[in-house]
N, C-alpha and C positions, 0 to 999 in steps of 0.2 A: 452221462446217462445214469448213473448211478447214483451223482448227486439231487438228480428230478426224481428217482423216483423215489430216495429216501424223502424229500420235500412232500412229495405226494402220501406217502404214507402218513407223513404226519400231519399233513392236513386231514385225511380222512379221519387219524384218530382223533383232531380236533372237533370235525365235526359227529363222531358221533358220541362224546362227550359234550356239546351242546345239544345233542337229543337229547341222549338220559336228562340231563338237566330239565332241559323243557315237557320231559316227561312227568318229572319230579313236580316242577310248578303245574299244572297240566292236573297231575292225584292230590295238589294239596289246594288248589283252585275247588274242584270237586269236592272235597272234603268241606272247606269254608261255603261254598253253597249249598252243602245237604245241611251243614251248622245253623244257615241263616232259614233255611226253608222250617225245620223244627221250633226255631225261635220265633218266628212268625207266623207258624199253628199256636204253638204256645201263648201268643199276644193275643191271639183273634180267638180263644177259648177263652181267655180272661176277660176281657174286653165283651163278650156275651156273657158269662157270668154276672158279670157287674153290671151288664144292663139290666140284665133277668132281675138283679138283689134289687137295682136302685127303684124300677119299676112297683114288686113287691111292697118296697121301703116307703113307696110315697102312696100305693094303693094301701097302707095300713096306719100310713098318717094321716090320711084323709079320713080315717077309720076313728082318731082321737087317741091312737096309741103309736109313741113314738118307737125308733129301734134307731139302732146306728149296726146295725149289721154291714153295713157298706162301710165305715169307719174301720168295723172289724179285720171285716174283709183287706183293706188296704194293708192293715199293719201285717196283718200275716203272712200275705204275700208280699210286700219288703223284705218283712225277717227270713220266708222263704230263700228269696232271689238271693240275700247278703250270706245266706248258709253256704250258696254255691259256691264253688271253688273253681278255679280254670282247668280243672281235668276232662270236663266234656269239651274242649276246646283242642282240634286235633292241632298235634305238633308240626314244626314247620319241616322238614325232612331237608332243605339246605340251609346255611349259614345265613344270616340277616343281610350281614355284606355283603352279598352276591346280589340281593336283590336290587342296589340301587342303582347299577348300570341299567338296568333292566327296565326299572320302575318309567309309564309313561306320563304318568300321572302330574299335574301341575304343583300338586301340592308340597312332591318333593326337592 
């Protein structure tokens, strides 16, 4: 009897160390899609920017005066993007290896 019920305990503490855990993937799942949601306001503000310039760009070609403000535009927002660093990119909160038992994904 004592041998089931130490079994038992150490199963329950198994399981609720795979809680935490899937807690853990669970806040950093969330975190990576508040990341992707920012990145994709970020894209569709640029992305209308650049219509707005290219529109302008070609309403004042038409005009017999050339611009490359859209030329501009690109190169600065590359040299912007290549300034970034991975610090707005939340950290992974468990080890890499943990993740690939896990992983359902084909690719791995």
């Amino acid at each position: 009897m004592i041998a089931l019920t130490a079994r038992l305990n150490e199963r329950d503490e198994q399981i609720m160390a795979l809680q935490e855990e899937l807690e853990a993937f669970d806040r950093y799942q969330r975190q990576l899609e508040d990341a992707l949601d920012n990145k994709t306001a970020e894209l569709f503000s640029l992305r209308k920017e650049v219509a707005l310039r290219s529109s302008s760009d070609k309403h004042m070609q038409g005009n017999g005066s050339s611009s490359n403000s859209l030329v501009a535009l690109g190169a600065t927002e590359v040299e912007r993007m290549a300034s970034m660093t991975l610090s707005t990119t939340p950290s992974m909160p468990v080890a890499p290896s943990s993740l690939a038992p896990l992983c359902l994904l084909p690719c791995c």
